[in-house]
Structures are given as structure tokens and as C-alpha cells.
C-alpha positions as CSV (number, residue, x, y, z in Angstrom):
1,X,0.0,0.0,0.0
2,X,0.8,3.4,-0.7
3,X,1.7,5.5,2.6
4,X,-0.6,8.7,3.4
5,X,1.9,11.3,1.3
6,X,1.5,9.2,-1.9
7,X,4.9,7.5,-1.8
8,X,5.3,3.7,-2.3
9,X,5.4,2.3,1.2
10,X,8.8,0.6,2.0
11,X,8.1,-3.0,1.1
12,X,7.0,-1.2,-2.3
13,X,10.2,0.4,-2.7
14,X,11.9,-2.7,-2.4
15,X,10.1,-4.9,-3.7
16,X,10.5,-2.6,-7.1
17,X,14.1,-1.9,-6.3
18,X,14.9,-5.7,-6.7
19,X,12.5,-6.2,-9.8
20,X,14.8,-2.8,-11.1
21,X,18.2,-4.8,-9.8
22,X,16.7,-7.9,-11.5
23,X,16.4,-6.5,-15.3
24,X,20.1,-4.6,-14.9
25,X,21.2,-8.2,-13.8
26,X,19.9,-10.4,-16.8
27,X,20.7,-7.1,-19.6
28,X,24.2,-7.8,-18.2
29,X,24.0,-11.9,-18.8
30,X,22.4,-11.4,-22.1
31,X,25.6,-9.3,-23.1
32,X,27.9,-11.3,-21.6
33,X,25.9,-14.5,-23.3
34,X,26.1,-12.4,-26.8
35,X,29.7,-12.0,-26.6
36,X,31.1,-15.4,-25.5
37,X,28.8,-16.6,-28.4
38,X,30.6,-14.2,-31.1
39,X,33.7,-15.5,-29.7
40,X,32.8,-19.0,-30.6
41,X,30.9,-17.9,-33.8
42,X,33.9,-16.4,-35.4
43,X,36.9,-18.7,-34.0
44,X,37.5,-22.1,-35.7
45,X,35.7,-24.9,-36.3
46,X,32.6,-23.3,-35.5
47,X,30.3,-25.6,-34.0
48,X,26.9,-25.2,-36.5
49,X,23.7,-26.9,-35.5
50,X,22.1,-27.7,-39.2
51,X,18.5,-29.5,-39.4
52,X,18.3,-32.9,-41.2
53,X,16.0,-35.4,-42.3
54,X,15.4,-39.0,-43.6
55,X,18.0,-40.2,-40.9
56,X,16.6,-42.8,-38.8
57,X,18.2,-43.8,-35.5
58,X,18.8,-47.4,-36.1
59,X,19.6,-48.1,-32.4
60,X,16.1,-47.4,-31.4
61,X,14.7,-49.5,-34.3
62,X,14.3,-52.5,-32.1
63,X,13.1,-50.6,-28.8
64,X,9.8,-52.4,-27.6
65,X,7.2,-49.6,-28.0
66,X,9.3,-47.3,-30.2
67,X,7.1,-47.6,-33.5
68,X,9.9,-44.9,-35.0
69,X,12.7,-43.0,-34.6
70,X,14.8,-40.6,-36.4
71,X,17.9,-37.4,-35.8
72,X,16.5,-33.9,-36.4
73,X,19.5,-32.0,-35.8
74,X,23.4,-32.7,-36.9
75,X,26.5,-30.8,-34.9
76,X,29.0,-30.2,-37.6
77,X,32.1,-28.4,-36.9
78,X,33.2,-26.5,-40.1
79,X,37.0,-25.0,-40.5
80,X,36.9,-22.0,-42.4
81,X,33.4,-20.7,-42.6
82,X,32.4,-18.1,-44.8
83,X,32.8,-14.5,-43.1
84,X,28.7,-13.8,-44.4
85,X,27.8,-17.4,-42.4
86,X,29.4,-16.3,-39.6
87,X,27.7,-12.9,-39.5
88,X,24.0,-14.3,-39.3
89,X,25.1,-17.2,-37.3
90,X,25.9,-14.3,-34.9
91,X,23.0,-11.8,-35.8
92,X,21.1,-15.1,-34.7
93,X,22.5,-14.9,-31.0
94,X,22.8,-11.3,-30.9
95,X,19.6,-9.8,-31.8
96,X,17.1,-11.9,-29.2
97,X,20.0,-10.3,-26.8
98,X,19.5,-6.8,-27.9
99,X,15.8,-7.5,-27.6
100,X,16.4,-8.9,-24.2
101,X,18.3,-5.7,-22.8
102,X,15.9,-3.4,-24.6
103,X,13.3,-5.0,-22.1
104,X,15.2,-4.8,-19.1
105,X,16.2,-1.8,-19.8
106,X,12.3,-0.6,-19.9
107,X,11.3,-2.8,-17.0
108,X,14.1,-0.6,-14.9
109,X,12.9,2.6,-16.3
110,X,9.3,1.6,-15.4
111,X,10.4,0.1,-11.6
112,X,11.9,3.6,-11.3
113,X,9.1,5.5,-12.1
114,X,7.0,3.5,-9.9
115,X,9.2,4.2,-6.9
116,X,9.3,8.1,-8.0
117,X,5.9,7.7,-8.3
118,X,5.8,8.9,-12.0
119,X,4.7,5.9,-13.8
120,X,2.8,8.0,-16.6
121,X,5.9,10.3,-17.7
122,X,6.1,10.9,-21.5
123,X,8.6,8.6,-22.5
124,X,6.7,5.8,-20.9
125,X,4.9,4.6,-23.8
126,X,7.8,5.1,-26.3
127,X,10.1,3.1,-24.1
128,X,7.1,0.0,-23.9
129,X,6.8,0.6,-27.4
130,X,10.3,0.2,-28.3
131,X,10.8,-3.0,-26.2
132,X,8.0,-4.2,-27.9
133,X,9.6,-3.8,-32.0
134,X,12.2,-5.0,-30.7
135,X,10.6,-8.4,-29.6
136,X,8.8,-8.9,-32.5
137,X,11.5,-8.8,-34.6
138,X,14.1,-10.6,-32.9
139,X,11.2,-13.3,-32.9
140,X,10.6,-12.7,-36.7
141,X,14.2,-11.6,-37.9
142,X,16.5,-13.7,-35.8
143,X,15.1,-16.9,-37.2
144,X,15.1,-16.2,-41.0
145,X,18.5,-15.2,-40.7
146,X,19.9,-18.2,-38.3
147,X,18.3,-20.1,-41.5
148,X,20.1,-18.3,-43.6
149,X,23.1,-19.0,-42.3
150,X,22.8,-22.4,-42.1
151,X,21.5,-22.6,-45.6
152,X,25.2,-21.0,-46.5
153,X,26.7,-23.7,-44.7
154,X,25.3,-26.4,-46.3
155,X,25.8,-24.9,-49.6
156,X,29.6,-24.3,-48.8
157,X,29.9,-28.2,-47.1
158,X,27.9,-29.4,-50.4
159,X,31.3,-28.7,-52.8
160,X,33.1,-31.9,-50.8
161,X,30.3,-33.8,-48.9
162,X,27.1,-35.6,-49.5
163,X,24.5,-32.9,-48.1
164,X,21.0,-34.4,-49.0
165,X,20.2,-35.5,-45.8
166,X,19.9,-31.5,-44.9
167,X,17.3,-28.8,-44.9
168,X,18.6,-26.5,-47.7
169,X,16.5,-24.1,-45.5
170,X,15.1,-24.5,-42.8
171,X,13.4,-21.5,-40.7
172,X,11.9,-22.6,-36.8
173,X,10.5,-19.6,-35.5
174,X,9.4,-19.5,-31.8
175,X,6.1,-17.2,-31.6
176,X,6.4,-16.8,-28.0
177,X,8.6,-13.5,-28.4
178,X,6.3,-12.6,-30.8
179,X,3.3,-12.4,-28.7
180,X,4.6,-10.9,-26.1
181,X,5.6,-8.0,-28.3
182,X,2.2,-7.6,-28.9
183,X,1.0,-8.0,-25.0
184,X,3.7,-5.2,-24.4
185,X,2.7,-3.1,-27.2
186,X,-1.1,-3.0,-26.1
187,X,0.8,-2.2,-22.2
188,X,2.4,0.9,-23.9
189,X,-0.9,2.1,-25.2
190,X,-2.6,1.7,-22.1
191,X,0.0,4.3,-21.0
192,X,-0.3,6.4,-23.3
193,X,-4.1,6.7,-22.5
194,X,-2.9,7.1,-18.6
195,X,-0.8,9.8,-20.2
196,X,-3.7,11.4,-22.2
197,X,-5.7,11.1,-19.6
198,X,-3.4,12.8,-16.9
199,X,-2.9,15.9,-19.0
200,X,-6.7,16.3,-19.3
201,X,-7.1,16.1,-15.2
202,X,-4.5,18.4,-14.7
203,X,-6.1,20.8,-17.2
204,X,-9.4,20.5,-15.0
205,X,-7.5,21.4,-11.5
């Protein structure tokens, strides 16, 4: 509860303090995460997951109540990987990070506000709004190009290896960023209303 001069009561404060604390602390592992994996995407081998299919698992074949069973995925570690693989490969990792500290970054902002008790300030809505682009298109972009790159590297293995048991390209999208892009979207129009709405009650005092 708020105490009698309008200022978040103490468990408030902290409770929003740690939430603030939190978002810093996870920004800061989603950078580090970003960087140790450019530092494997562009040493050597790099280590590419690449999607296959038609390759059954013959060990299973006998397995009492296994009717079938078959490899999805292939870890192949490739010497001397195209510098434009290796740039999606990273863009892969990199943008759901940037999206990730673009968040935290406007959950801190918010958790401040709170505790200032100034959760409708003008930049409110554009910092939702940003966090929210920038979720739906690490959900949309970060995919395409992760198959992009792994359509490069099957091309480049194809010139010395039998690659038909690959996806020439693949794309698996996960929609859960996605949606909740759009959740935070409709959030930062609800505060811009708050906003609208402030203005006109101050205009009537």
C-alpha cells in the first residue's frame, strides 16, 4: 500500500528496487551470453547446429514400444566458414539479446518511475513501445537469418560432402517472443491513454 503522502510504502520500494536490480542483472548476462557466443561464432571450427531429415536412429529401431525414430538435428564443426555465415550465425544470437536488454532496460525505467511515483511520464509509452519492436523482430528476424546461415553452410559443405540428408533451408520460429511484443505493445498504449488522460485532469484542476 501506498503510505498517506503518496509515496510507495517501504516494502514497495523494495520490492520494485529488486524487480529494477533484476532486469540490470539479466541485460548484463544477455551481453555477456552475446559475446562469448561471437567468440565462438567467429573462431575455428565453429560448431553449426544444421537440421536434417530421412536419418533414422537405427539403435532405437528395435526398442519395444518405439514404432519410429529418427535425428533432427546434426552438430557439424566447419573450418573455415564463410565471413557472411558467420555474420548471421551471430546476428542469430545477438539480436534476441539486444531485444532482451531493450526489455530490461524498460522494466528498470518503469520500476523507477513507480518508486518516483511517475509511472505516466512521457517517455513511458515510447520506451514500452520500443521493447515491444524490438521483440517482434528478434522473434521474426533472428530466425530467417539463423536459417540463412545455415543454408550458406550447407551450400559451402555441399562442394566436398554428401549434403542431401539436410534442410537447404530450414526457418523454426518461436512465436512466444512474438506475442509478447504484442502483449507489451497494447501495455504501452494503455500508458499512453494514462498519459492522455493525466494531462486532461490536470487541465481541470
Amino acid at each position: 500500500m501506498n503510505s498517506r503522502s503518496g509515496q510507495p510504502s517501504r516494502l514497495e520500494a523494495v520490492t520494485l528496487g529488486l524487480v529494477a536490480t533484476g532486469a540490470v542483472s539479466i541485460a548484463i548476462a544477455s551481453i555477456v551470453g552475446a559475446i562469448g557466443a561471437g567468440i565462438e561464432i567467429f573462431g575455428s571450427p565453429v560448431a553449426v547446429n544444421l537440421p536434417v531429415h530421412d536419418s533414422p536412429m537405427s539403435s532405437m529401431a528395435d526398442a519395444a514400444g518405439v514404432s519410429s525414430a529418427e535425428y533432427t538435428e546434426s552438430v557439424v564443426s566447419v573450418e573455415n566458414l564463410d565471413a557472411g555465415a558467420r555474420w548471421l550465425l551471430f546476428a542469430e544470437a545477438a539480436l534476441p539479446a539486444l531485444a532482451t536488454v531493450i526489455v530490461c532496460g524498460a522494466l528498470w525505467w518503469l520500476g523507477l518511475s513507480l518508486i518516483k511515483q511517475k509511472s505516466f511520464r512521457r517517455s513511458m509509452a515510447s520506451v514500452l513501445g520500443t521493447a515491444a519492436v524490438a521483440l517482434v523482430a528478434a522473434g521474426m528476424i533472428g530466425p530467417l537469418l539463423g536459417g540463412l546461415a545455415r543454408a550458406e553452410v550447407v551450400e559451402q559443405l555441399s562442394m566436398g560432402a554428401d549434403t542431401s540428408q539436410f534442410w537447404e533451408f530450414l526457418v523454426s520460429a518461436d512465436l512466444a517472443p512474438i506475442g509478447w511484443g504484442i502483449a507489451l505493445a497494447l501495455v504501452a498504449t494503455a500508458f499512453e491513454v494514462g498519459q492522455r488522460l493525466q494531462r486532461e485532469t490536470e487541465g481541470l484542476v
